[in-house]
GUROGU-475386 format. One line per field, with one value per residue: residue number from 1; residue in three letters; chain; y, x, z of N, C-alpha, C in turn. Coordinates in nm, 2 decimals, decimal comma, m for minus. Atoms other than C-alpha are relative to their C-alpha. Example, Ala and Ser with C-alpha at 12.3 -4.5 7.8 and 13.67 -1.06 7.14 Angstrom:
2
i (1; 2) .
aa (ALA; SER) .
ch (A; A) .
n_Y (m0,12; m0,11) .
n_X (0,09; m0,09) .
n_Z (0,00; 0,00) .
ca_Y (m0,45; m0,11) .
ca_X (1,23; 1,37) .
ca_Z (0,78; 0,71) .
c_Y (0,12; 0,11) .
c_X (0,09; m0,08) .
c_Z (0,00; 0,08) .
end
This chain:
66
i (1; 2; 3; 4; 5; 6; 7; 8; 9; 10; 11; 12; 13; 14; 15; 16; 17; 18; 19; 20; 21; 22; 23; 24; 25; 26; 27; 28; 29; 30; 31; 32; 33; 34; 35; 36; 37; 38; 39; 40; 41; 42; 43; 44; 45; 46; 47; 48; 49; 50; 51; 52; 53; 54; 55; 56; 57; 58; 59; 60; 61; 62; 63; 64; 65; 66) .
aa (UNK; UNK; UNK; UNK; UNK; UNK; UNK; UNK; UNK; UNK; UNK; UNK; UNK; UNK; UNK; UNK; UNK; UNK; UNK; UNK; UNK; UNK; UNK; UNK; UNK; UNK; UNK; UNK; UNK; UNK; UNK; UNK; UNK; UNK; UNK; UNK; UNK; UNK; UNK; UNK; UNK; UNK; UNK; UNK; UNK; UNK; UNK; UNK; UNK; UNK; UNK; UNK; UNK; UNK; UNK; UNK; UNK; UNK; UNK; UNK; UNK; UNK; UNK; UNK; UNK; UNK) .
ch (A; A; A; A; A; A; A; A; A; A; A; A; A; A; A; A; A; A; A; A; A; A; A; A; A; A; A; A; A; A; A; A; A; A; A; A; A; A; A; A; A; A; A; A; A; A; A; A; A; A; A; A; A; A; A; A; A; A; A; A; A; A; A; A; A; A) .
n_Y (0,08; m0,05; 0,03; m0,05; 0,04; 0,09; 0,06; 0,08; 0,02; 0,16; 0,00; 0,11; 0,09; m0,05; m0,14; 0,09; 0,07; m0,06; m0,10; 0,06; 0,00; m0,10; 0,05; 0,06; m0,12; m0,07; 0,08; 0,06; m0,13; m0,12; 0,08; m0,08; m0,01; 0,11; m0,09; 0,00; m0,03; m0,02; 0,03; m0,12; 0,02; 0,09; m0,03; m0,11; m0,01; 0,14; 0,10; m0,06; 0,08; 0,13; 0,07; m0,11; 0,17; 0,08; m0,06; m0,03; 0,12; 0,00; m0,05; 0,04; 0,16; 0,00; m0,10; m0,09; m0,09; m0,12) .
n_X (0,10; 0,07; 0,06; 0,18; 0,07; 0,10; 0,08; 0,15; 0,05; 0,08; 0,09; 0,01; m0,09; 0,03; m0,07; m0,10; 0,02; 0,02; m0,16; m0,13; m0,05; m0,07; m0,14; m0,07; 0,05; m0,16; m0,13; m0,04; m0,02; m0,12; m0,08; m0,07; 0,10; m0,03; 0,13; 0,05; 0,16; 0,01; 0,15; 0,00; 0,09; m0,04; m0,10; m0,01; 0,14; m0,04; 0,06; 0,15; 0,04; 0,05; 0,13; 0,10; 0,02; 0,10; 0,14; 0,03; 0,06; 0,10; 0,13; 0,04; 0,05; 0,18; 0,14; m0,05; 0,08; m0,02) .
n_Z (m0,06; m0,02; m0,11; 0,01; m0,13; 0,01; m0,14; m0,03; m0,12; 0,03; 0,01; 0,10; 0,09; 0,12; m0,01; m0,02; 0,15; 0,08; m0,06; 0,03; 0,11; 0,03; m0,06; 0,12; 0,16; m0,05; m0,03; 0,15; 0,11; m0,05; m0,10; m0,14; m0,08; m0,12; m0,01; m0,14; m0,01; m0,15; m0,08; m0,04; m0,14; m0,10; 0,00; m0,12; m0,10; m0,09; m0,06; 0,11; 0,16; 0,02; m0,08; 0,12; 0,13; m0,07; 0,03; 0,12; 0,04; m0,08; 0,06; 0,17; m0,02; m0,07; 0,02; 0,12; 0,03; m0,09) .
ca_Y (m24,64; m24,57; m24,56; m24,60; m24,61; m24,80; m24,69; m24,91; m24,98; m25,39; m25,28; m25,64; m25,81; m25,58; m25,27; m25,52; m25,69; m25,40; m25,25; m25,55; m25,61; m25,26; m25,33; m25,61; m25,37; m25,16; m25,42; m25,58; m25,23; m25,11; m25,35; m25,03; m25,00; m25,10; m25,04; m25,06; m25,14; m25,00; m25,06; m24,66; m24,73; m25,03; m24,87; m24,54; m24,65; m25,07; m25,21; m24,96; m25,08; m25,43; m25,41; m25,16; m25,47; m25,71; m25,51; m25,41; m25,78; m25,88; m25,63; m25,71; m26,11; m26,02; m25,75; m25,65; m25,44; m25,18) .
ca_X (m19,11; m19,44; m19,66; m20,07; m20,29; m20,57; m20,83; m21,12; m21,38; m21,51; m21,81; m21,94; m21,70; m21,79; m21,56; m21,29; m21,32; m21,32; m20,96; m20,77; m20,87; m20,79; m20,45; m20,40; m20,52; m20,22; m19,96; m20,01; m20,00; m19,70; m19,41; m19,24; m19,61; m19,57; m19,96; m20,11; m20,51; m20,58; m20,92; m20,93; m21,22; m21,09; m20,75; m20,89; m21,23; m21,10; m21,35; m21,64; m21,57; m21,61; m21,91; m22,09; m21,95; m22,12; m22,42; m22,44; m22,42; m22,67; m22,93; m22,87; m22,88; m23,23; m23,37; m23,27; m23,54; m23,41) .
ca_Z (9,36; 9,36; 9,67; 9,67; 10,02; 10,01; 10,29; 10,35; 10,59; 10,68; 10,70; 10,50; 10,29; 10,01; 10,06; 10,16; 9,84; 9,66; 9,83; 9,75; 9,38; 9,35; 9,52; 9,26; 8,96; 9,07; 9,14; 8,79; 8,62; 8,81; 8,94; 9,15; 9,27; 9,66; 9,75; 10,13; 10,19; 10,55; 10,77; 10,86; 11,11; 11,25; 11,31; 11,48; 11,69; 11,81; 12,01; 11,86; 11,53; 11,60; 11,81; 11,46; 11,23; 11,42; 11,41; 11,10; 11,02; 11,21; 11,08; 10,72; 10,81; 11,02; 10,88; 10,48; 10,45; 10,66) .
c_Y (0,08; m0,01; 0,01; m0,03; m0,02; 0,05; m0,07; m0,02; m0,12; 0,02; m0,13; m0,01; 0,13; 0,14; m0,06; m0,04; 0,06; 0,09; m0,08; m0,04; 0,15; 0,01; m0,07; 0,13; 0,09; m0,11; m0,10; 0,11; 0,04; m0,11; 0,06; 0,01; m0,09; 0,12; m0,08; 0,07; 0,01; 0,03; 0,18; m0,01; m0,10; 0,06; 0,10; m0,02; m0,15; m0,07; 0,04; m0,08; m0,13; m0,01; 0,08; m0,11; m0,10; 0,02; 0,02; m0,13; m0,05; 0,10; m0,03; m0,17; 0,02; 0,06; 0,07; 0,13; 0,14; 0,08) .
c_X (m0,13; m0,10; m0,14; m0,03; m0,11; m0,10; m0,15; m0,07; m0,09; m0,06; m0,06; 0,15; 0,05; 0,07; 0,15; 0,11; 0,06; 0,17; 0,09; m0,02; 0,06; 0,17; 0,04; 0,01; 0,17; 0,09; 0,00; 0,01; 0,13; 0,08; 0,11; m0,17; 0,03; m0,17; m0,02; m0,15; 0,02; m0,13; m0,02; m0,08; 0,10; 0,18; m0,01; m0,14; 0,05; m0,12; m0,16; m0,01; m0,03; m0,14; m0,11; 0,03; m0,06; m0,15; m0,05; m0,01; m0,13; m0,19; m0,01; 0,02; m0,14; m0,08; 0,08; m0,04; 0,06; 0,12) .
c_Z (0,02; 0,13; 0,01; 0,17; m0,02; 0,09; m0,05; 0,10; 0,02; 0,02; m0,14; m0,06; m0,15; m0,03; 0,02; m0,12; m0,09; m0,02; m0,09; m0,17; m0,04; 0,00; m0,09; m0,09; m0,01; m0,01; m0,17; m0,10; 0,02; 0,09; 0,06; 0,08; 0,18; 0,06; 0,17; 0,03; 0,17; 0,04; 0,09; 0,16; 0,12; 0,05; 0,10; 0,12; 0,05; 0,03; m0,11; m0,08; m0,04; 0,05; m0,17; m0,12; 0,06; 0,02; m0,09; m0,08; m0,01; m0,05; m0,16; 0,03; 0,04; m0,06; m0,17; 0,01; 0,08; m0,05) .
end
């Protein structure tokens, strides 16, 4: 069995996204593949990391340019 770890961070959707087709990508290449996407931030910072995704929304909704 093989084992992959995944980390990611929800910062937007788009890193998210990007974990779990990878996660497939694996899982249809390899059926001992047993793969695991994990939120690294959201796992070791909690409340932080929701209030900095919420923010980080928020300024790319208001303000792209930035």
């Amino acid at each position: 069995m093989k084992k992959v770890l995944i980390l990611t961070a929800s910062f937007g959707e788009g890193h998210n996204t990007a974990a779990r087709n990878v996660r497939d990508a694996i899982e249809q290449l390899n059926d001992e593949a047993v793969v695991e996407v994990l939120d690294l931030f959201a796992l070791t910072y909690g409340r932080l990391h929701d209030f900095v995704c919420k923010l980080h929304l928020q300024v790319v909704q208001r303000t792209p340019r930035i």
